[in-house]
Wavefront OBJ file of the C-alpha trace (Angstrom):
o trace
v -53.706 -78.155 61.330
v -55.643 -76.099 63.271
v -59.803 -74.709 62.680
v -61.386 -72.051 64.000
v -64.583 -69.771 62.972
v -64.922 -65.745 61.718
v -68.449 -65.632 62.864
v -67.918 -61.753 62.416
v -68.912 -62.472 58.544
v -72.520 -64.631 59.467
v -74.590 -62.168 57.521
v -78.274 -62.218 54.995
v -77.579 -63.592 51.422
v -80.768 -62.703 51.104
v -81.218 -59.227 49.246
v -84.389 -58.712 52.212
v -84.137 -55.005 52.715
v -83.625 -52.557 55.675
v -85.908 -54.449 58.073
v -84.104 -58.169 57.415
v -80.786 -56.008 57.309
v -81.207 -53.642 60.395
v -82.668 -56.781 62.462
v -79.182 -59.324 61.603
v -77.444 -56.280 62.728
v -78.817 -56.172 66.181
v -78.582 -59.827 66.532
v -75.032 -59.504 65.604
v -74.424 -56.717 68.093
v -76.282 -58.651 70.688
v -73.907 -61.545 69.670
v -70.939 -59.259 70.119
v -71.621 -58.238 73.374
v -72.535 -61.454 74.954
v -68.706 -62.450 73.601
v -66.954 -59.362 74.712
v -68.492 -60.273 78.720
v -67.783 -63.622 78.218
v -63.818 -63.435 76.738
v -64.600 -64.691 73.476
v -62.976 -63.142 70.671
v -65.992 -63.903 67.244
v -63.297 -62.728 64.709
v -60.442 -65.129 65.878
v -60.460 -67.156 62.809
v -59.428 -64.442 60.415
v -56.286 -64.178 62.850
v -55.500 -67.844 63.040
v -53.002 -67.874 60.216
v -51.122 -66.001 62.143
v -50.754 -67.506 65.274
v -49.195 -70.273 63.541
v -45.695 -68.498 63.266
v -45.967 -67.733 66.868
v -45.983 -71.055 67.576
v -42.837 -72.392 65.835
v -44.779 -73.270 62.501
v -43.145 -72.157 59.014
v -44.511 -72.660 55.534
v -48.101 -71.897 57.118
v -50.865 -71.791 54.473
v -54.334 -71.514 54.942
v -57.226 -71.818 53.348
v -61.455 -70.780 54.445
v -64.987 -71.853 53.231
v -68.279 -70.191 53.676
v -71.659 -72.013 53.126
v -75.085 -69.922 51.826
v -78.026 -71.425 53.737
v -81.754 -71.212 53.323
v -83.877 -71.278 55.892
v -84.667 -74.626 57.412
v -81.762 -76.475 56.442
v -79.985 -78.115 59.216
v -77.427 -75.378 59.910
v -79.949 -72.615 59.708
v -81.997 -74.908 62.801
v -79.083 -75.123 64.718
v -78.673 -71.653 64.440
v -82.374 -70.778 65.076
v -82.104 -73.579 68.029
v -78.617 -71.166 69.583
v -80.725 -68.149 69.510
v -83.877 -69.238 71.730
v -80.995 -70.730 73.935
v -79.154 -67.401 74.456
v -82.847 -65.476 74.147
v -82.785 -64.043 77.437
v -79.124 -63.324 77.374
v -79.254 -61.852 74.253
v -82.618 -59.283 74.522
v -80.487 -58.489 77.951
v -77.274 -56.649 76.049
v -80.228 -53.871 74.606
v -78.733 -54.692 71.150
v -82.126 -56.633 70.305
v -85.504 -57.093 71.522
v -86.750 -60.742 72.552
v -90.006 -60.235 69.469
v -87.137 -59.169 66.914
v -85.099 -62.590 67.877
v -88.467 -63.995 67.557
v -88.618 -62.557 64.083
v -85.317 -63.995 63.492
v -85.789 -67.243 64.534
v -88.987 -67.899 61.619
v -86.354 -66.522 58.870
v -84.377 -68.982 59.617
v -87.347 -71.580 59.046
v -88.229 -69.878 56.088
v -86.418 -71.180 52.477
v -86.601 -68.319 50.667
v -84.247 -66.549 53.170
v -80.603 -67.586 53.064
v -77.887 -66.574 54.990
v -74.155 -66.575 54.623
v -72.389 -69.081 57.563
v -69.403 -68.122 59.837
v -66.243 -68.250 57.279
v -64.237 -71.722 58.602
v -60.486 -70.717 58.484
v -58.390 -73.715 58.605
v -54.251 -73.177 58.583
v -51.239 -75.283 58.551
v -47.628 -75.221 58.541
v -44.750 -77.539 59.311
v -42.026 -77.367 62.229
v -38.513 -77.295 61.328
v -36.357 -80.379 62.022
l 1 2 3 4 5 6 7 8 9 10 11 12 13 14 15 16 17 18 19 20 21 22 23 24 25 26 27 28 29 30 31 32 33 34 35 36 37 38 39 40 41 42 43 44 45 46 47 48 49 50 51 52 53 54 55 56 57 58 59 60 61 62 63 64 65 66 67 68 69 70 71 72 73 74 75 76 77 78 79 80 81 82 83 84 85 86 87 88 89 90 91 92 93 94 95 96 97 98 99 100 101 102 103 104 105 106 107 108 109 110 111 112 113 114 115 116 117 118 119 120 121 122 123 124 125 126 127 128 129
């Protein structure tokens, strides 16, 4: 069995509008570019299933679960916690300003915003023999 995250599909629940909308987008893009420099690759999970094949697995399955989260739960201050960590390298890509990560990081301490986590792709399979 093997786990891995789409964080490609993190996005607002929230019906919030152009502003709330526009802003996840340029976190997002921020987020994209600080994986692209570093090698990491934010969409593997959806390709997991896969892999599995490649590996000498047959009768792979898979399955994937999504949690909705409203601001200031645990997951949404972990995630709030992440983004003052990668701030600075964040605001650096141009995607998104430091004050709009700012803006981000209250939303996510505010219930009445939810958000949609990273999907969690898990797969399986057997080996023959």
């Amino acid at each position: 069995m093997a786990e891995e995250f789409d964080h490609l599909t993190m996005a607002p629940a929230t019906c919030g509008g152009p502003e709330i909308d526009g802003l996840w987008t340029r976190f997002m893009a921020g987020f994209q570019q600080l994986a692209d420099q570093r090698g990491l690759d934010l969409a593997y999970g959806r390709g997991l299933p896969g892999d599995l094949p490649a590996a000498g697995l047959q009768q792979v399955r898979s399955d994937a679960k999504v949690q909705f989260n409203p601001g200031g739960c645990p997951l949404s201050r972990v995630l709030a916690l992440s983004i003052l960590r990668m701030s600075d390298p964040l605001a650096g890509t141009g995607a998104v300003t430091a004050a709009e990560l700012d803006r981000l990081v209250v939303l996510l301490a505010d219930p009445s915003f939810v958000w949609m986590s990273q999907l969690m792709v898990v797969a399986w399979g057997r080996r023959e023999g």
